[in-house]
N, C-alpha and C positions, 0 to 999 in steps of 0.2 A: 478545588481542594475539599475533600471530609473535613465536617466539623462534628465536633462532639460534645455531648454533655450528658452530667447524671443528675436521675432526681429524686431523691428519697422522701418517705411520710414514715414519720415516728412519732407518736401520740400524737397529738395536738400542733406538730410543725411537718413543713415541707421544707428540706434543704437539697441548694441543686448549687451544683458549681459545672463549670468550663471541661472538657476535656484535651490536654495538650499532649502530641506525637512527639515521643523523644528522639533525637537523636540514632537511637538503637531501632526506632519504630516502637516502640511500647507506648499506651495511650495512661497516662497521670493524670492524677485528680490538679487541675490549674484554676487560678482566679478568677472571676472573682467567687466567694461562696456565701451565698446569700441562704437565713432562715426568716422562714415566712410563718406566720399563721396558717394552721389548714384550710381554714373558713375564709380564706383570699381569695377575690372574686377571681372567675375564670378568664377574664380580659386582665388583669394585673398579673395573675400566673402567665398568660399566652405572651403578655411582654416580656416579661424578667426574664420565660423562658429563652424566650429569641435574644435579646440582649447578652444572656449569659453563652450560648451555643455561637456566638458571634466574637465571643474573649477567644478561643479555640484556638492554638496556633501549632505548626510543625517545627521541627528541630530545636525543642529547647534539650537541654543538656541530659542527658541518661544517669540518674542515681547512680554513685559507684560503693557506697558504701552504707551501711547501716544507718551513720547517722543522714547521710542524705535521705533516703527511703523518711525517716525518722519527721524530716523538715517537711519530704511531700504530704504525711499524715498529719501534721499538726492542724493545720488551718481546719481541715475535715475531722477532726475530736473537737475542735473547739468549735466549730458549729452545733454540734452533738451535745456539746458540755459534755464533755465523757474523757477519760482518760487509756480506752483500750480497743482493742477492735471488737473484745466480746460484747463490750456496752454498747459499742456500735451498731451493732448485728439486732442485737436481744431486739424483737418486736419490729422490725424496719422491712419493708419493703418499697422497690428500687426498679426504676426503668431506667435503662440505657438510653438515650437519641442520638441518633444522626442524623446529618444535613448533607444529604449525596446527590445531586444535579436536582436538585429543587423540590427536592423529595423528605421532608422529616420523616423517619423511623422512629418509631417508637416502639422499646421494645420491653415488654415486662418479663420482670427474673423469678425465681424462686430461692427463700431464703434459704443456705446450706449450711450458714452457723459460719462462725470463725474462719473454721479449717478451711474451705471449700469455696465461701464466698457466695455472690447472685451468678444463678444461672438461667442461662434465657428458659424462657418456658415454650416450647413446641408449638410451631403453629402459631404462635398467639404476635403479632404483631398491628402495630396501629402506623398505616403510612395517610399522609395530608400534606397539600403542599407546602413550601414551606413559605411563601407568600400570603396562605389562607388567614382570615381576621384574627387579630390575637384570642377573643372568647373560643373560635375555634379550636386553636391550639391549646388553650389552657383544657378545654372542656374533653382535649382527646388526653393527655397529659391524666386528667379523673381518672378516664377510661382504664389509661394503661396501669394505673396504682390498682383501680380495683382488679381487674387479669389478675395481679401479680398476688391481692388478696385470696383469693378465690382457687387460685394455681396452690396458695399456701395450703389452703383447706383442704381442698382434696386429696393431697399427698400425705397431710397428716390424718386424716379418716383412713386415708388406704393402708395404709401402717399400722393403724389399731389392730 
């Protein structure tokens, strides 16, 4: 089975929670959702990571209504301390991972605001096994926040 998880850096935290496959097949923000210090070492992130992408599970139930949708965002603002998606957004970048035959992907996004959401960014992906030492993992984990930094930057220089 794919597992999944997300990991975001907003000022001075990293928040990463589980990714769960609904029912419908749509991948939700799932338990647990952990915020860390940025300055955690890269063996403490390579754990948590693995711990957290290991909650990961298929068929829980498919949101059917607003306030459902409403219950899967809570947990994820209140890691954030924030009450909206736009304060979610403001300043955050965000790596996807997956866990597919022993393989972690890591994948860094590009922030697109509210509307739009993280979009992977081109080319830019970090695979490692998914057995490698946790500082490994934590240390590719850096990697892919900063892509997802750097992906930022350029797009907005391009734009000026």
């Amino acid at each position: 089975m794919i597992k999944s998880a997300t990991a975001y850096r907003k000022g001075g935290e990293i928040i990463l929670h589980a990714d769960s496959k609904t029912t419908a097949g749509v991948w939700i923000a799932s338990p647990p959702f952990t915020a860390l210090s940025a300055t955690v070492a890269v063996e403490e992130l390579g754990m948590i990571l693995l711990d957290t992408i290991s909650k990961s599970v298929a068929g829980v139930p498919h949101p059917r209504s607003k306030t459902d949708w409403a219950a899967v965002r809570a947990p994820l603002f209140q890691a954030f301390n924030v009450k909206s998606i736009e304060a979610q957004m403001q300043g955050t970048v965000c790596c996807g991972i997956m866990d597919e035959d022993g393989i972690l992907r890591i994948r860094p996004t590009r922030n697109e605001g509210a509307r739009e959401g993280f979009v992977p960014v081109p080319g830019r992906e970090i695979c490692i096994a998914s057995n490698a030492s946790p500082p490994e993992i934590g240390a590719a984990l850096i990697q892919g926040f900063t892509w997802c930094a750097d992906s930022d930057f350029v797009i907005r220089r391009s734009r000026s």
